[in-house]
N, C-alpha and C positions, 0 to 999 in steps of 0.2 A: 350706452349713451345713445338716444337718439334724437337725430337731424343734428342741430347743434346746441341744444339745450345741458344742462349737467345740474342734474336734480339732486338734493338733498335730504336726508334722513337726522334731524337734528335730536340727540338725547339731552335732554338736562335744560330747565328752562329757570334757574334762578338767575343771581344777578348777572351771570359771566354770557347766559345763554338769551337773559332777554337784553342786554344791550348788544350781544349778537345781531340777533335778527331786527335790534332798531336798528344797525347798521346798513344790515343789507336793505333792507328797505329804504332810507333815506338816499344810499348813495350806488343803487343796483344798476342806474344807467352807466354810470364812473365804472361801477365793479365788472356789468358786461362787456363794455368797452377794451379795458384791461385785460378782460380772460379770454376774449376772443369766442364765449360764450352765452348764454343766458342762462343764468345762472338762477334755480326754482328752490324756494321751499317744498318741499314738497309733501314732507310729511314729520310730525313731531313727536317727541315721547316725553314725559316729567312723570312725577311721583301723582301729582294733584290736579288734572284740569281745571278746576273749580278755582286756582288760588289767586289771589288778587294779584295782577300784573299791568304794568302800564304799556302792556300792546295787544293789540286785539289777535288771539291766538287759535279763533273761531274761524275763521280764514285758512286757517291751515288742516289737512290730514290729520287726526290723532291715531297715533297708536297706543293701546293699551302695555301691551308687552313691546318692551323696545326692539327683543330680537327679533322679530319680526319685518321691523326695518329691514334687518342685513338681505334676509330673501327674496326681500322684492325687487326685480325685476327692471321697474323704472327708478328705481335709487341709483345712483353712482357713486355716492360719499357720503360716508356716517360722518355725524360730528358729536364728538362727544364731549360733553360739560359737567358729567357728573362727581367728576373726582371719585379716589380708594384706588389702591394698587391692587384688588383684585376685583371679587364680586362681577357684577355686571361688566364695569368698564374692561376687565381682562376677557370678560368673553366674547365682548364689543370688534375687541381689535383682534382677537384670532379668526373672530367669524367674519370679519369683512374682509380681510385679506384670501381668508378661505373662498369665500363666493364672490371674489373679486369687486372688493368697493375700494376706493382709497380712506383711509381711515387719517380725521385729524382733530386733535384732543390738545387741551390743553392741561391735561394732568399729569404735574411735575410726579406724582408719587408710583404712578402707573409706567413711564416710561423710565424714571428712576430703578425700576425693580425688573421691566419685559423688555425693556426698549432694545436692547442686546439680541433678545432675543426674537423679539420680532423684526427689527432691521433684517434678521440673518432667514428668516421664513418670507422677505418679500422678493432674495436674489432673484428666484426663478419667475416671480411672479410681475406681472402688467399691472400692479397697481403698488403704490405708494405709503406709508405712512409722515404725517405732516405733525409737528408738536413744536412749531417755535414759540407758540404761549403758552408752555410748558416753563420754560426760561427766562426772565426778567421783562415780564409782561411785554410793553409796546418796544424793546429794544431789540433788531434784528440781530442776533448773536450766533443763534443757531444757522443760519442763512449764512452769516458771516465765517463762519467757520467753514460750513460745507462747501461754499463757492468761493466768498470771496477772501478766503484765505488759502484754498486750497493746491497752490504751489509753495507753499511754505509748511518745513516740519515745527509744531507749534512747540517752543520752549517751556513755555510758560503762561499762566494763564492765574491770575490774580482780583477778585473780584469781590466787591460787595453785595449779597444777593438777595435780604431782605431789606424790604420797605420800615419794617416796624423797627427792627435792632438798630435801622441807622437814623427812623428819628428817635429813639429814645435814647440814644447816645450824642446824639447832637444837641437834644435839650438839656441833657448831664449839662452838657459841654458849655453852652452859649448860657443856660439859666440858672445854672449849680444847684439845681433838683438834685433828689435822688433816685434811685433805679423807679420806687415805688410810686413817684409822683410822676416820673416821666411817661410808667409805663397806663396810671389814669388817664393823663392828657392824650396818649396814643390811644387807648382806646375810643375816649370820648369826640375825637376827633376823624374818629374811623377808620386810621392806620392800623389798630391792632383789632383781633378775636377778643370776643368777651374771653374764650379758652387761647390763650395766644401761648400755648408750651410750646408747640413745634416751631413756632417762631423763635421765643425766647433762648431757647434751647439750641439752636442751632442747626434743627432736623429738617427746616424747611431750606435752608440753605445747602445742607450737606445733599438732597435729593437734586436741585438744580447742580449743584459743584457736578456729583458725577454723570449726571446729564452730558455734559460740556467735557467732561474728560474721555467718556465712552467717546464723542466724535473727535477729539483732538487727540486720542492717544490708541483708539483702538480698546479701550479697558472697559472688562466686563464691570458695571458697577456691583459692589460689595459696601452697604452701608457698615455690615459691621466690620471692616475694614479699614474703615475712615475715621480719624479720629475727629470727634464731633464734639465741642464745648460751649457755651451758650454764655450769654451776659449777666444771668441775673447775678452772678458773685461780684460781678464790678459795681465798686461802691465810689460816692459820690469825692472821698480820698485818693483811691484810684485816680480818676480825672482830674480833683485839681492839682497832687505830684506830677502826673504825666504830664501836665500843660505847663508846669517850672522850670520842668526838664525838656521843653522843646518837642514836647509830642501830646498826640490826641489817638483815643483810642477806638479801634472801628472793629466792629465781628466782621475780619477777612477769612475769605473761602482762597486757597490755594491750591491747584493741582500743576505737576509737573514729574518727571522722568527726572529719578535721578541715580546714579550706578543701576542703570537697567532694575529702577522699583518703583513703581507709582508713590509716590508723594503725594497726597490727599487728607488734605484737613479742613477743619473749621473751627476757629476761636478765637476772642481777643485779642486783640493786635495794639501795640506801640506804633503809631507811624509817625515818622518824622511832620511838625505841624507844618512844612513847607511843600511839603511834597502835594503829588495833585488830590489823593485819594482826603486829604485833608479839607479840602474841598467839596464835596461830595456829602450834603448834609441835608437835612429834612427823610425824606421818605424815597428819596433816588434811587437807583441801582447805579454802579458803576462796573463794567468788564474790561481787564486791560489785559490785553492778550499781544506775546510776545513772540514772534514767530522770526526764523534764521535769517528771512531776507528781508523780513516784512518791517522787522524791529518791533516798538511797541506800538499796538492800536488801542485807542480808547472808545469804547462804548459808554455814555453818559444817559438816562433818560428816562422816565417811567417803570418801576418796575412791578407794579401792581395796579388793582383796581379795576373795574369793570369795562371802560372805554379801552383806555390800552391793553386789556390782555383781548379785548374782544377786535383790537385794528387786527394784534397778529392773527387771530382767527380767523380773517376774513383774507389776510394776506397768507395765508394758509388754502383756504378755497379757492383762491383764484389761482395759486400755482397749482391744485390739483386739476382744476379746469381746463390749466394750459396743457395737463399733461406730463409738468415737469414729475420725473422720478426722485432726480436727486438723491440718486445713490451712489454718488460720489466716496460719501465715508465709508462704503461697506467694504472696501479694498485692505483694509487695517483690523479686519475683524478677526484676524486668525493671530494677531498679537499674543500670546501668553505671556504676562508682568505680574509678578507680585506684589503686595502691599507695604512699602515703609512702614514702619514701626515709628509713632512719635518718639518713645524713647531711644533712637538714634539723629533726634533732631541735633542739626550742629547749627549753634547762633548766639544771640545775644535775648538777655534775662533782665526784668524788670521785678525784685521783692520787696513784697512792704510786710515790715515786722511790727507789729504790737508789741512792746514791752514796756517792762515794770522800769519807772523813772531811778534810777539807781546806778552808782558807778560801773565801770568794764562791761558792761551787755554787748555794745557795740564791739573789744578786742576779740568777747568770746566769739561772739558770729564769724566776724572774718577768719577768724582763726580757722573753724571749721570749711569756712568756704575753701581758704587755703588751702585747707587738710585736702579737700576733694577736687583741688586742682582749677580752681574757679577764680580767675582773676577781677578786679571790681577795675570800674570804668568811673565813675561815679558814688558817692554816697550824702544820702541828704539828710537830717536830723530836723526832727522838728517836735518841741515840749511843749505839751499843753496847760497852760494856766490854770491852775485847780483842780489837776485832776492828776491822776495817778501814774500815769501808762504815756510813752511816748511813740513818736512814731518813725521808724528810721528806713529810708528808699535805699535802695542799691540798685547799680545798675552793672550787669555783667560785663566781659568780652565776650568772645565767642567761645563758649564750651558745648559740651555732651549735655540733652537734656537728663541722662544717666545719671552723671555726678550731677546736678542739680541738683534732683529728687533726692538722693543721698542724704546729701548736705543739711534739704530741707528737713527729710525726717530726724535729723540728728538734733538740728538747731529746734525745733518745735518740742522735742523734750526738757530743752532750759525751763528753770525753773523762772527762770526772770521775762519769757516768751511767753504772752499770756492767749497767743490763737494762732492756728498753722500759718503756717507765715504764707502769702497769696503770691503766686506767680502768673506775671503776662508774657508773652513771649513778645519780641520786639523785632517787626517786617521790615528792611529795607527794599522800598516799592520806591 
């Protein structure tokens, strides 16, 4: 660094990296001010110079080959906008740490898979890695964790983490769409990927979940580890039983410790409809992290889109500016925990059975559930006028997801059962 300048090597200039650098430009007196710096573009890299963009990028450095940034001399800080857990971006962040830049990315899939590992390559090291728009875009969480939770052991930590799964679950909800129309309006409205699997799927969520678990638990991330389940099976029945029954259904992200196992998942959730996460609708993120002394905190706000994953970006540059290291978490990195097994989940069960309209279908099933040690909390029946097949909800106590599945495969053999019978599992949040 020199005099008091803190120059920049920006990679990736699509939408995340040109509302970037509209930021820093509109508001780089504010951002000097703050970082106690002057803070330079200095030099930039993208796949296409040529490509149509609404900021003038001619102004700037180009560099052809991005690595090329890390070696130079007047750079202080790569920033990386390219997304992929390896490729470039992985060589990005070993080689700046290598040649001492601080490195800050907002690529959940990249610090998902390295993050671990690259925390543990900066001990020795004068510079930094920065990834809070890695995490629920403009919502400080990761900041939140590192600092200002960090006299508390975190219990738990309960979160919504996609923008798309919580509106298409919310239009379920409020318009009684189904998956398929929900998931048009999201995209047409620009919450979803024309390819939205990793959304839908739960992949984009499970990549942030162990994000947030590596610094609140010390836990190497292991996606396949994690059990990961996605929305598209929740159908538009699903949501209106679950709303009769006093609940609404969210894709929640769960990590926490429990008999010394990480407990990490992602899927379908029951939540009670009073509770706050109920709340929590359109394209929001919500983090509610529960720590010993802290009790619960709620993070509400943005968790995608160009302007807010590019505030943290910049609030990203400014703490490398300042210098902060913020290696607070790296105290926990010698943790060894292994992975819960969903099939040892203990709770409560939300099934919906399809069956042939016909006497005793309903003694046979509980029978079964009985058999396998499953007590019912609730059961709802409901005949459709003209048609064939009825529809009958249960709602468990707390059992083994073990006997569940049992049960299920047992009951999906009846003849009078005409499709595997759909399980949500039910969060008390």
């Amino acid at each position: 660094m020199t005099n008091n300048n803190f120059s920049l090597g920006i990679v990736g200039i699509g939408t995340v990296g040109t509302a970037t650098v509209k930021l820093l430009e509109k508001e780089i007196d504010n951002v000097n001010h703050k970082s106690g710096k002057n803070i330079i573009i200095k030099a930039i890299s993208s796949k296409n110079f040529s490509k149509c963009r609404d900021i003038d990028i001619s102004k700037y450095e180009w560099e052809e080959d991005p690595e090329k940034l890390v070696v130079r001399e007047d750079i202080d800080a790569i920033v990386e906008l390219i997304g992929g857990s390896d490729g470039i971006a992985k060589k990005l962040a070993y080689s700046s740490i290598k040649n001492k830049k601080h490195f800050i990315t907002a690529n959940k899939a990249l610090i998902a898979k390295h993050g671990y590992d690259l925390n543990k390559s900066i001990l020795d090291a004068d510079v930094s890695i920065y990834y809070e728009a890695a995490v629920a875009g403009a919502i400080p969480v990761i900041n939140g964790i590192k600092n200002g939770l960090i006299s508390n052991n975190i219990l738990k930590i309960e979160a919504i983490l996609n923008g798309t799964c919580n509106y298409i679950l919310s239009d379920m909800t409020n318009n009684g769409s189904s998956f398929k129309e929900s998931l048009i309006k999201a995209k047409e409205l620009g919450f979803a990927e024309s390819d939205s699997t990793f959304d839908i799927e739960g992949i984009d969520s499970a990549h942030k979940l162990v994000i947030l678990g590596m610094l609140a638990y010390g836990a190497k991330p292991d996606l396949n580890k994690v059990y990961i389940e996605g929305i598209s099976s929740v159908s538009s029945e699903d949501i209106k039983y679950a709303n009769r029954l006093g609940f609404i259904i969210k894709l929640f992200c769960i990590a926490k410790i429990e008999n010394n196992k990480l407990d990490f998942r992602v899927h379908p959730s029951l939540i009670s409809s009073t509770a706050m996460p109920a709340t929590i609708n359109g394209a929001l993120n919500a983090i509610f992290i529960q720590g010993d002394s802290s009790n619960k905190i709620t993070f509400i706000g943005e968790g995608a889109g160009a302007y807010p994953t590019a505030s943290s970006v910049v609030s990203d540059i400014i703490n490398a500016a300042r210098n902060h290291k913020l290696k607070n978490n790296l105290i926990f990195l010698n943790k060894k925990l292994k992975y819960k097994d969903i099939i040892n989940r203990i709770g409560k069960y939300y099934i919906r059975f399809i069956v042939q309209d016909v006497a005793g279908v309903l003694a046979n099933i509980t029978a079964i559930l009985n058999n396998n040690n499953i007590s019912l909390d609730s059961v709802l029946q409901d005949s459709n006028k003209g048609e064939e097949f009825n529809y009958i909800i249960v709602l468990t106590h707390e059992t083994n997801e073990l006997d569940v599945n049992n049960a299920i495969n047992k009951i999906k053999s009846l003849d009078t059962v005409l499709i595997k019978p759909h399980l949500i599992r039910i969060e008390n949040i």
